[in-house]
MOPAC internal coordinates of N, CA, C and O (Angstrom, degrees):
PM7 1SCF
backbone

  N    0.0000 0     0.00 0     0.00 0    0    0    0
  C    1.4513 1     0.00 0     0.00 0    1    0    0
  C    1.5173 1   108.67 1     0.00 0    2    1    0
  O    1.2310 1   123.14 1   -66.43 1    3    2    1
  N    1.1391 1   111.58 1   113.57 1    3    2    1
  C    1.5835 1   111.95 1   169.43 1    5    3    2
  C    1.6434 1   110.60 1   -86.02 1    6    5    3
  O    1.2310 1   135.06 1   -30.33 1    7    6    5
  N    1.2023 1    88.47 1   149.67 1    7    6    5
  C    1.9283 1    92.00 1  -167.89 1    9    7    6
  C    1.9451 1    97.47 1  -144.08 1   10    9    7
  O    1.2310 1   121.24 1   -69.61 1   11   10    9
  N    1.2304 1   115.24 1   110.39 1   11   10    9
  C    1.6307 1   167.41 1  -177.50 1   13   11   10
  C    1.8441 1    74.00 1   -22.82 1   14   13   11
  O    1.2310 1   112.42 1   -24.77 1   15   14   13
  N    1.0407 1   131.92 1   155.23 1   15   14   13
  C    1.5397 1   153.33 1   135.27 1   17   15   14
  C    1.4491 1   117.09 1   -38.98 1   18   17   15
  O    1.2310 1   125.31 1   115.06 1   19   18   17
  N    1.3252 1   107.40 1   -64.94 1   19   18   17
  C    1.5673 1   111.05 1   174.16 1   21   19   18
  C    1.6314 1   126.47 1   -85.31 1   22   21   19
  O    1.2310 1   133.79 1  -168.96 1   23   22   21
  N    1.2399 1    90.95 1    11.04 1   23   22   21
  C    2.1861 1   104.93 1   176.55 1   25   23   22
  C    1.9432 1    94.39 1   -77.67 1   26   25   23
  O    1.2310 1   141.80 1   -57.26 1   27   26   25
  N    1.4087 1    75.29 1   122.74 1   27   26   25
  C    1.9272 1    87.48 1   165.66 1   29   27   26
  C    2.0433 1    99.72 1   171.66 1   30   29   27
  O    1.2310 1   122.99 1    60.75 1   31   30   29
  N    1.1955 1   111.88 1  -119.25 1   31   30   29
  C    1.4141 1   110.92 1  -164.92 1   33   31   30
  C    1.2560 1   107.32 1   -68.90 1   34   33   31
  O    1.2310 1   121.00 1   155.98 1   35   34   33
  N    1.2689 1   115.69 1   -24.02 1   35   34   33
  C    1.3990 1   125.96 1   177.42 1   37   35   34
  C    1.7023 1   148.54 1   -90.92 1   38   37   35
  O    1.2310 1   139.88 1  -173.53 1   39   38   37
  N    1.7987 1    79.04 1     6.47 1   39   38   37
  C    1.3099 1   112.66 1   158.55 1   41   39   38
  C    1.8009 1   138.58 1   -25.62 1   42   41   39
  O    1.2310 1   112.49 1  -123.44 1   43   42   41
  N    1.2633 1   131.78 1    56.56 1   43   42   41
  C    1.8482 1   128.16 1   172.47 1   45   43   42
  C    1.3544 1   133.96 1   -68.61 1   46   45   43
  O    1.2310 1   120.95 1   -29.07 1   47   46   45
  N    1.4187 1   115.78 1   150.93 1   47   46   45
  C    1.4685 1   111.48 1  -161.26 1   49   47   46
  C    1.6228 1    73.91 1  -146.05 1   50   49   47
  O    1.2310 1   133.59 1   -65.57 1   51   50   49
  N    0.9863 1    91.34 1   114.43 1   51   50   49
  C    2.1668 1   110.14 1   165.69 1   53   51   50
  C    1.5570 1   100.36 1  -118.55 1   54   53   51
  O    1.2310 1   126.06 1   -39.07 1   55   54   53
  N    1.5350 1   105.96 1   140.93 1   55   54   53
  C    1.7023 1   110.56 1   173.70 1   57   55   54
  C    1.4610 1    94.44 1  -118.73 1   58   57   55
  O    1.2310 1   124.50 1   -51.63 1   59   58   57
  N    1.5403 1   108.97 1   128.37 1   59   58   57
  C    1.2708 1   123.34 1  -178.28 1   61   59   58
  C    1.9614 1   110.74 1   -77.36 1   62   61   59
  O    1.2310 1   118.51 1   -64.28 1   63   62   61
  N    0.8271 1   120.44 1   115.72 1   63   62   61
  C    1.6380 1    98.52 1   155.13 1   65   63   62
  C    0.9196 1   116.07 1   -88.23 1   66   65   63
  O    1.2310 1   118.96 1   -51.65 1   67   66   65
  N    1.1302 1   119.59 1   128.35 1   67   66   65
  C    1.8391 1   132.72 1   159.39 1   69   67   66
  C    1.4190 1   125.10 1   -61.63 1   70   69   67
  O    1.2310 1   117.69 1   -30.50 1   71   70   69
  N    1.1777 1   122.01 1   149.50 1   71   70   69
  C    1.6383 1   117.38 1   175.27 1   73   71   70
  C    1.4085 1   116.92 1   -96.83 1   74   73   71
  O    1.2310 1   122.77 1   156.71 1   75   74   73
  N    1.7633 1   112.29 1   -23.29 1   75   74   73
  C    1.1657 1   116.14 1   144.40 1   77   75   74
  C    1.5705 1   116.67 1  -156.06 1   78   77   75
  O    1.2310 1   123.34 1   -20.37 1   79   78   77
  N    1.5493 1   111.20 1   159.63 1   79   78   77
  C    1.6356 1   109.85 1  -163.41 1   81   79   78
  C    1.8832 1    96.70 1   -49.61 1   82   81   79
  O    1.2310 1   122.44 1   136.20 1   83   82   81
  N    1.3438 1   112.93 1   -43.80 1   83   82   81
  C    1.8705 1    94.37 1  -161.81 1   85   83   82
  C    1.5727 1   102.22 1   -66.14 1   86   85   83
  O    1.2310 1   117.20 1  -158.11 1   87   86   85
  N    1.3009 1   122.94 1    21.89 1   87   86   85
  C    1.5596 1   114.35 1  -170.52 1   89   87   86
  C    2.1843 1    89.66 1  -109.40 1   90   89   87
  O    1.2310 1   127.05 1  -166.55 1   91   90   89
  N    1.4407 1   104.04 1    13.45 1   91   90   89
  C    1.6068 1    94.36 1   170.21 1   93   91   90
  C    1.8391 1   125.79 1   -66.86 1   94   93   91
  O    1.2310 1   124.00 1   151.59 1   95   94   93
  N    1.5475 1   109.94 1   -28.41 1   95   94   93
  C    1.6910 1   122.69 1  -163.01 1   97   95   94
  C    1.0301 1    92.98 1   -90.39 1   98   97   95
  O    1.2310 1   112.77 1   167.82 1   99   98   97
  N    1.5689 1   131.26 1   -12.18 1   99   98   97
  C    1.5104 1   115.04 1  -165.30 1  101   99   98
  C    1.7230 1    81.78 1   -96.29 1  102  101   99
  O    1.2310 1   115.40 1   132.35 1  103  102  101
  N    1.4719 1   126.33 1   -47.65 1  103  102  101
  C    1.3000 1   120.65 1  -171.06 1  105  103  102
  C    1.6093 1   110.75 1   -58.00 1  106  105  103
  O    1.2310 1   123.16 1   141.48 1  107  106  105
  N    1.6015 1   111.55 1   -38.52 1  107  106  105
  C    1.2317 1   118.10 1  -157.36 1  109  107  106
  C    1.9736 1   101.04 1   -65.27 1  110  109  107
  O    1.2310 1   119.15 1   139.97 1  111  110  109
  N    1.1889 1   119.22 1   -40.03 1  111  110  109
  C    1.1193 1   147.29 1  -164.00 1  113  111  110
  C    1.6658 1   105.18 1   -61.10 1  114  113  111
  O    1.2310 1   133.00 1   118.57 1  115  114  113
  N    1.5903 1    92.48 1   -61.43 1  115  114  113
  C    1.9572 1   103.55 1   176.12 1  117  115  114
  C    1.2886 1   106.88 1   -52.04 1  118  117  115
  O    1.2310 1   123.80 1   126.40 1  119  118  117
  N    1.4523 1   110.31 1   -53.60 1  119  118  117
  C    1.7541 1   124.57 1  -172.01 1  121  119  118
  C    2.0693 1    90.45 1   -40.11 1  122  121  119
  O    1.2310 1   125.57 1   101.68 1  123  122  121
  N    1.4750 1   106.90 1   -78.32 1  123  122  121
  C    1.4387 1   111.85 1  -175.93 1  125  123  122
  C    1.0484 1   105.67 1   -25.24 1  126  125  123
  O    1.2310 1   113.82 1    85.18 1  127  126  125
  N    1.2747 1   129.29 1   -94.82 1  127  126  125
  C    1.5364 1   144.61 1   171.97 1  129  127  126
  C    1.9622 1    99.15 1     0.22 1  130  129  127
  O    1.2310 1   124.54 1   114.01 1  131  130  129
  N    0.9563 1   108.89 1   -65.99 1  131  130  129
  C    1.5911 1   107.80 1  -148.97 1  133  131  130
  C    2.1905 1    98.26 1   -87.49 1  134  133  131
  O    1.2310 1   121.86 1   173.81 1  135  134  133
  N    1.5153 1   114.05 1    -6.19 1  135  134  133
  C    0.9080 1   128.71 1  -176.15 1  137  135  134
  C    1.6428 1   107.52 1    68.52 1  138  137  135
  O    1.2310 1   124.25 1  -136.72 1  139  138  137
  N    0.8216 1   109.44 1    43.28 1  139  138  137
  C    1.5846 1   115.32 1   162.37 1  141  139  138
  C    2.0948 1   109.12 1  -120.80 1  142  141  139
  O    1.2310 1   137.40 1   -36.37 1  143  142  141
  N    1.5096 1    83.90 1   143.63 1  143  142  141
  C    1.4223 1   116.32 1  -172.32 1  145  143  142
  C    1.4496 1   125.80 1   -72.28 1  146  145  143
  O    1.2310 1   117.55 1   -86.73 1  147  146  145
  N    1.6954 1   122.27 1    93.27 1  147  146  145
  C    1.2117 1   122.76 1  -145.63 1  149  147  146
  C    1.5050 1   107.58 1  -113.30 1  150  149  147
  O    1.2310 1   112.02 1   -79.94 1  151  150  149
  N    1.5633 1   132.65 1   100.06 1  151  150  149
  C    1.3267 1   139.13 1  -166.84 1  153  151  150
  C    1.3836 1   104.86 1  -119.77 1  154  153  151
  O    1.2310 1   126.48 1   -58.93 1  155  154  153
  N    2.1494 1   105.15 1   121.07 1  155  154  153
  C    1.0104 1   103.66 1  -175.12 1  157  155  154
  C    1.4114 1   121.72 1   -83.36 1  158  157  155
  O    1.2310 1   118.55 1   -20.55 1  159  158  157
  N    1.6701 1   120.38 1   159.45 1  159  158  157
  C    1.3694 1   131.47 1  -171.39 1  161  159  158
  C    1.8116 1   107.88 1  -113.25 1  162  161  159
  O    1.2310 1   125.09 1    -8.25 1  163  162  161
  N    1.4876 1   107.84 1   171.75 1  163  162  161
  C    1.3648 1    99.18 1   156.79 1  165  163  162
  C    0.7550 1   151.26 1   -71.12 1  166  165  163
  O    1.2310 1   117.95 1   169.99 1  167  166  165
  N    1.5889 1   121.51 1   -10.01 1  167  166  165
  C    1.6267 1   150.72 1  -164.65 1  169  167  166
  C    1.6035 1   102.83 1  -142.39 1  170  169  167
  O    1.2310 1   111.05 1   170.30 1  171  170  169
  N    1.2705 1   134.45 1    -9.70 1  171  170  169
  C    1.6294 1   126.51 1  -175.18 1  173  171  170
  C    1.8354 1    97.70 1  -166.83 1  174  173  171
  O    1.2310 1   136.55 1    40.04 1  175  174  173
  N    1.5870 1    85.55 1  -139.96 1  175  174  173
  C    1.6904 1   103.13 1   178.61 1  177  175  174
  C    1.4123 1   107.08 1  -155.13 1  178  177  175
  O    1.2310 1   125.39 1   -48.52 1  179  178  177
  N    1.5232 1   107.25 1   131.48 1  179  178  177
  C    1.8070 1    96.93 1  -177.85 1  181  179  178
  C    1.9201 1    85.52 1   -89.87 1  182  181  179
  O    1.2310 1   134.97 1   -38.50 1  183  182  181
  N    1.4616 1    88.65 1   141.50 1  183  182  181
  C    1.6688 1   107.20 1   170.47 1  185  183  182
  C    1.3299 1    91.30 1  -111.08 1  186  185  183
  O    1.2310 1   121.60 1   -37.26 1  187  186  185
  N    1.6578 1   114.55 1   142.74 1  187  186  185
  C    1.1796 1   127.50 1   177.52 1  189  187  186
  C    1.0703 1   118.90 1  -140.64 1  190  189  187
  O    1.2310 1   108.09 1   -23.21 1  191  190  189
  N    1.3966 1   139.85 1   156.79 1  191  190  189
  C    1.8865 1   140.06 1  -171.24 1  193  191  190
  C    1.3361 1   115.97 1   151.10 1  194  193  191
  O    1.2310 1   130.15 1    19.31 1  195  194  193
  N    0.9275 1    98.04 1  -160.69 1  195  194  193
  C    1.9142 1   114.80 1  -179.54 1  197  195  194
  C    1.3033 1   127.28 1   -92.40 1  198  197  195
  O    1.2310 1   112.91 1   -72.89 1  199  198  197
  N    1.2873 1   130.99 1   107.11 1  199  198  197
  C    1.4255 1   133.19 1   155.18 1  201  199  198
  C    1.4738 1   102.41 1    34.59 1  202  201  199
  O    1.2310 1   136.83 1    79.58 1  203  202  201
  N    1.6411 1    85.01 1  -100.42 1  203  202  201
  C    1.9641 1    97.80 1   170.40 1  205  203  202
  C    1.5796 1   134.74 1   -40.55 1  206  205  203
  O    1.2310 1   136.21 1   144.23 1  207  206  205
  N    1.2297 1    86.23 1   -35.77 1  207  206  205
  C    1.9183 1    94.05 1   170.80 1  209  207  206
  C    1.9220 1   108.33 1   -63.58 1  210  209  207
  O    1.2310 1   129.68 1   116.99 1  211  210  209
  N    0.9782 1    98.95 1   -63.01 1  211  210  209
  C    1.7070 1   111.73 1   170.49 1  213  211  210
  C    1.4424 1   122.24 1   -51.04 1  214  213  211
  O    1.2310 1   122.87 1   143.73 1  215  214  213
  N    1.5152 1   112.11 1   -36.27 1  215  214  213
  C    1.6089 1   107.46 1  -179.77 1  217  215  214
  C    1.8182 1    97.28 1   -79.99 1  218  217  215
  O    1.2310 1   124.96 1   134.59 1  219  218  217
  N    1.5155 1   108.09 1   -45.41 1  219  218  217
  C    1.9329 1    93.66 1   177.93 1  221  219  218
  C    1.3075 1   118.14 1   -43.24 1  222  221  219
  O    1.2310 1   126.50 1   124.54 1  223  222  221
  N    1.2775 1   105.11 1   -55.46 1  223  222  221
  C    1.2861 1   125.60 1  -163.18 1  225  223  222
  C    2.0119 1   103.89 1   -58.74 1  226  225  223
  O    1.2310 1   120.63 1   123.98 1  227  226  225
  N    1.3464 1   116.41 1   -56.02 1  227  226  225
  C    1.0616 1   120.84 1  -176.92 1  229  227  226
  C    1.6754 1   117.29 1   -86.79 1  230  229  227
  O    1.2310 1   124.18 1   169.45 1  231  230  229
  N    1.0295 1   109.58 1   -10.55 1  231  230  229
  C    1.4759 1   106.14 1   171.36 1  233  231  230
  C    1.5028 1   112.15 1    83.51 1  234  233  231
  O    1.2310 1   118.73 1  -160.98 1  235  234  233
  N    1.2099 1   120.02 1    19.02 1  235  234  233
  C    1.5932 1   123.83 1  -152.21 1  237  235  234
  C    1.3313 1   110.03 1  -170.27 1  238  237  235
  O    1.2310 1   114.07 1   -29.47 1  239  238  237
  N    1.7057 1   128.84 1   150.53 1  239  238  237
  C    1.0088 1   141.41 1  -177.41 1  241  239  238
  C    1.5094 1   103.20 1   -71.88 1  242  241  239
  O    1.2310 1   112.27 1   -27.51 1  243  242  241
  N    1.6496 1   132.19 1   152.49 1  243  242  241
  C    0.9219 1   108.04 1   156.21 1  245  243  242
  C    1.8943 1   123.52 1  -113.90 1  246  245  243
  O    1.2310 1   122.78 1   -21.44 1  247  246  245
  N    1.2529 1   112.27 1   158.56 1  247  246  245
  C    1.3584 1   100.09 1  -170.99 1  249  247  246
  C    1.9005 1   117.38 1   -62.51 1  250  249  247
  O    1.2310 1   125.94 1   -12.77 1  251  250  249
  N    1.6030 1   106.18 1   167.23 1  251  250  249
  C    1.3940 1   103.60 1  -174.78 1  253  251  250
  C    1.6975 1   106.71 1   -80.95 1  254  253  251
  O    1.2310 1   122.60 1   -63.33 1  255  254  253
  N    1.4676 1   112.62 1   116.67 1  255  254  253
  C    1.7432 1   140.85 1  -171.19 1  257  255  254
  C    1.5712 1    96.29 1   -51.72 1  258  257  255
  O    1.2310 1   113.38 1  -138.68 1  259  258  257
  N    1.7570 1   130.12 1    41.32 1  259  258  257
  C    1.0592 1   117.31 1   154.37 1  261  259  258
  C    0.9983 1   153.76 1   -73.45 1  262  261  259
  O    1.2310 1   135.73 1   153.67 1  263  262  261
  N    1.6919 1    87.16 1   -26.33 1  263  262  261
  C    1.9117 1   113.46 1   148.57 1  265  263  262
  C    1.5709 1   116.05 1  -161.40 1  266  265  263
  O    1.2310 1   123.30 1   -26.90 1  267  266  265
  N    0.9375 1   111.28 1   153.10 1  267  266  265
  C    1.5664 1   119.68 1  -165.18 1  269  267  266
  C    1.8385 1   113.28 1   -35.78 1  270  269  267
  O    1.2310 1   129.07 1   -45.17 1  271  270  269
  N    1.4022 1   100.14 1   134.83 1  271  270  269
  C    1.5080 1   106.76 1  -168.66 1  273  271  270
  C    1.6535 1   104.68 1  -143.92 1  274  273  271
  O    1.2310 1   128.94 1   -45.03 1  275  274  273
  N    1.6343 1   100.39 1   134.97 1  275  274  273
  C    1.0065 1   109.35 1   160.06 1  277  275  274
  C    1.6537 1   160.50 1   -73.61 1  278  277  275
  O    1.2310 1   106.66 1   -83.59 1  279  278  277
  N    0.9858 1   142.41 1    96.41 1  279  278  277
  C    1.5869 1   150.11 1  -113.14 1  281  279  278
  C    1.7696 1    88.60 1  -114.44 1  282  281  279
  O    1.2310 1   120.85 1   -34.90 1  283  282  281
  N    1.2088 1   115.98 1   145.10 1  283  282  281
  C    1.6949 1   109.14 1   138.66 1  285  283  282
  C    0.9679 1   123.44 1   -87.89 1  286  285  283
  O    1.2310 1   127.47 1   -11.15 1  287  286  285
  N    1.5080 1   103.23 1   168.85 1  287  286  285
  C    1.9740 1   114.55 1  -160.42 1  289  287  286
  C    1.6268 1    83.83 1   -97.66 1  290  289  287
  O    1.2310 1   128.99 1   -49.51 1  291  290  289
  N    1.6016 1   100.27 1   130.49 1  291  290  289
  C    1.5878 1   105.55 1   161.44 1  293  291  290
  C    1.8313 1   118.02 1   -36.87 1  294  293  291
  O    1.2310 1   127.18 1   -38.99 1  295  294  293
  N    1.1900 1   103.79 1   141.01 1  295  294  293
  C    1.7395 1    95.49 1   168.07 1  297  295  294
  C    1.4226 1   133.65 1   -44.79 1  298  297  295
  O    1.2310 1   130.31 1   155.15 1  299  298  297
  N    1.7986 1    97.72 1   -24.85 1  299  298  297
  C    1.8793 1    85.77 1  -174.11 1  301  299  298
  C    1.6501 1   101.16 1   -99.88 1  302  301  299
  O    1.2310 1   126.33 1   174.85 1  303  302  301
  N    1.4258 1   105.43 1    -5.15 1  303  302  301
  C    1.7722 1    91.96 1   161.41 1  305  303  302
  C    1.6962 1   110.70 1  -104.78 1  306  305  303
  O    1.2310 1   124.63 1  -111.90 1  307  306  305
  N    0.7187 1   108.71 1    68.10 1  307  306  305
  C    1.9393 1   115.83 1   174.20 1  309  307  306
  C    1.7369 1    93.52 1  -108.04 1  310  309  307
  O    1.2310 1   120.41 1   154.19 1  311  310  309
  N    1.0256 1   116.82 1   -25.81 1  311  310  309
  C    1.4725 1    97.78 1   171.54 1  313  311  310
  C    1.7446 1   144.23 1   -86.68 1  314  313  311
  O    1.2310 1   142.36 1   168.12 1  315  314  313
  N    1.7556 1    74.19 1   -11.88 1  315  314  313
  C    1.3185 1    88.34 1   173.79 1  317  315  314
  C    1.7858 1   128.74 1  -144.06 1  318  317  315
  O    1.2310 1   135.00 1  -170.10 1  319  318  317
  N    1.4696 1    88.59 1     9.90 1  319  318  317
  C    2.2166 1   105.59 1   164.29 1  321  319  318
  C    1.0459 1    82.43 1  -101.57 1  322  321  319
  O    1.2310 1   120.70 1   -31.26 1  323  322  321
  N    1.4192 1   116.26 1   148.74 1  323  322  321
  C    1.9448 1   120.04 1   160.05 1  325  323  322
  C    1.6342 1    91.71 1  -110.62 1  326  325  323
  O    1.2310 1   115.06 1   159.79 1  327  326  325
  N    1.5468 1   126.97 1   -20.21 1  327  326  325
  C    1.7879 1   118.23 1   173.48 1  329  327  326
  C    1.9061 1   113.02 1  -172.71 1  330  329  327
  O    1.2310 1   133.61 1   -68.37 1  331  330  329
  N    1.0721 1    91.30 1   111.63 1  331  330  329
  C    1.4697 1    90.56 1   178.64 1  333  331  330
  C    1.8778 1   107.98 1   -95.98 1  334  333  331
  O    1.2310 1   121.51 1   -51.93 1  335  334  333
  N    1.4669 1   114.71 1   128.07 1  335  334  333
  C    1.4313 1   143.23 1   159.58 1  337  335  334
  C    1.1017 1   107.82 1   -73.40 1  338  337  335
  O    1.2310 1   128.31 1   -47.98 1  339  338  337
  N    1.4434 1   101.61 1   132.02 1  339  338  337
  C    2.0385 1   105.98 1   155.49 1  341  339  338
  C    1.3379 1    91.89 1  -132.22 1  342  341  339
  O    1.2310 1   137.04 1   -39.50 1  343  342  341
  N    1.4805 1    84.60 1   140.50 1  343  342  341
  C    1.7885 1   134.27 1  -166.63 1  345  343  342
  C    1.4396 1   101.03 1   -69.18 1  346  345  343
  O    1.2310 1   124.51 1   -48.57 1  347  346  345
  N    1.5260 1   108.95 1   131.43 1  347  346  345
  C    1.6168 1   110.69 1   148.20 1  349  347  346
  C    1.1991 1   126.54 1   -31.92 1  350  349  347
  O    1.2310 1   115.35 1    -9.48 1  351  350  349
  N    0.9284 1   126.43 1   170.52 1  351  350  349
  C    1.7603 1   126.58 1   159.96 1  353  351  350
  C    1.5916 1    96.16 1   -97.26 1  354  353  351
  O    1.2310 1   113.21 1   -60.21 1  355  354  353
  N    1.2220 1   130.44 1   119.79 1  355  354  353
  C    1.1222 1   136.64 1   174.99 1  357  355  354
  C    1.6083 1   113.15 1   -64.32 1  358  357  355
  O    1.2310 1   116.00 1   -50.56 1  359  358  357
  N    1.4110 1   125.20 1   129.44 1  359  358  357
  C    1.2382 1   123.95 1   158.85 1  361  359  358
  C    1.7851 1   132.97 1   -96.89 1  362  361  359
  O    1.2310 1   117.10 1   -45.86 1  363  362  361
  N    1.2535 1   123.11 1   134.14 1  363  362  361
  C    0.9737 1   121.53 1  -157.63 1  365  363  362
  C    1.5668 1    98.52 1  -114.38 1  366  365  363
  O    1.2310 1   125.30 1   -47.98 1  367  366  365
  N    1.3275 1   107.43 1   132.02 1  367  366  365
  C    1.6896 1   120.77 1  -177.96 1  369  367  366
  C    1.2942 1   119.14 1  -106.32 1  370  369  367
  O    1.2310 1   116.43 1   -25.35 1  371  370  369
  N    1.1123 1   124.38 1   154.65 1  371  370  369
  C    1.2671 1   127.50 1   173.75 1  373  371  370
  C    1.4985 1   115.95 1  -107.36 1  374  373  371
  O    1.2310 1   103.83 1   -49.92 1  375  374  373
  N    0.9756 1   147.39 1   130.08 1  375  374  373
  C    1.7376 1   155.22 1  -174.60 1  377  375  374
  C    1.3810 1    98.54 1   -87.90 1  378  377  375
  O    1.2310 1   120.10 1   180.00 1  379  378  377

């Protein structure tokens, strides 16, 4: 597993919805481009990376991952995200 330089506290997990499955290579492609980490789903794609990777890439701050939030889709994917989510930060408990 290779793991990014700037992966640590600042870690994001956005799930793309698609408008349709053949609209994955055009997403998969941008993801490359901007160096963010694009894993496909059954219903979308989780995009994953850094703070900074995500604000270049998106043009925009993103909100604090306290609970799921809604993002707009850059302009040149409007044809093919219909809504990208960013993820909580998951907490892990101990019993």
């Amino acid at each position: 597993m290779q793991v990014p330089e700037d992966a640590g506290g600042d870690y994001v997990e956005v799930i793309a919805e698609l408008r349709s499955p053949g609209g994955r290579p055009a997403l998969t492609d941008w993801c490359a481009a901007r160096h963010l980490t694009c894993s496909p789903m059954v219903e979308g794609v989780l995009i994953s990376g850094s703070r900074d990777r995500f604000r270049a890439a998106l043009g925009q701050e993103l909100p604090a991952r306290t609970r799921s939030s809604r993002l707009t889709p850059p302009a040149e994917l409007s044809d093919v995200v219909q809504s990208m989510i960013v993820m909580p930060v998951p907490h892990l408990h101990q019993d």
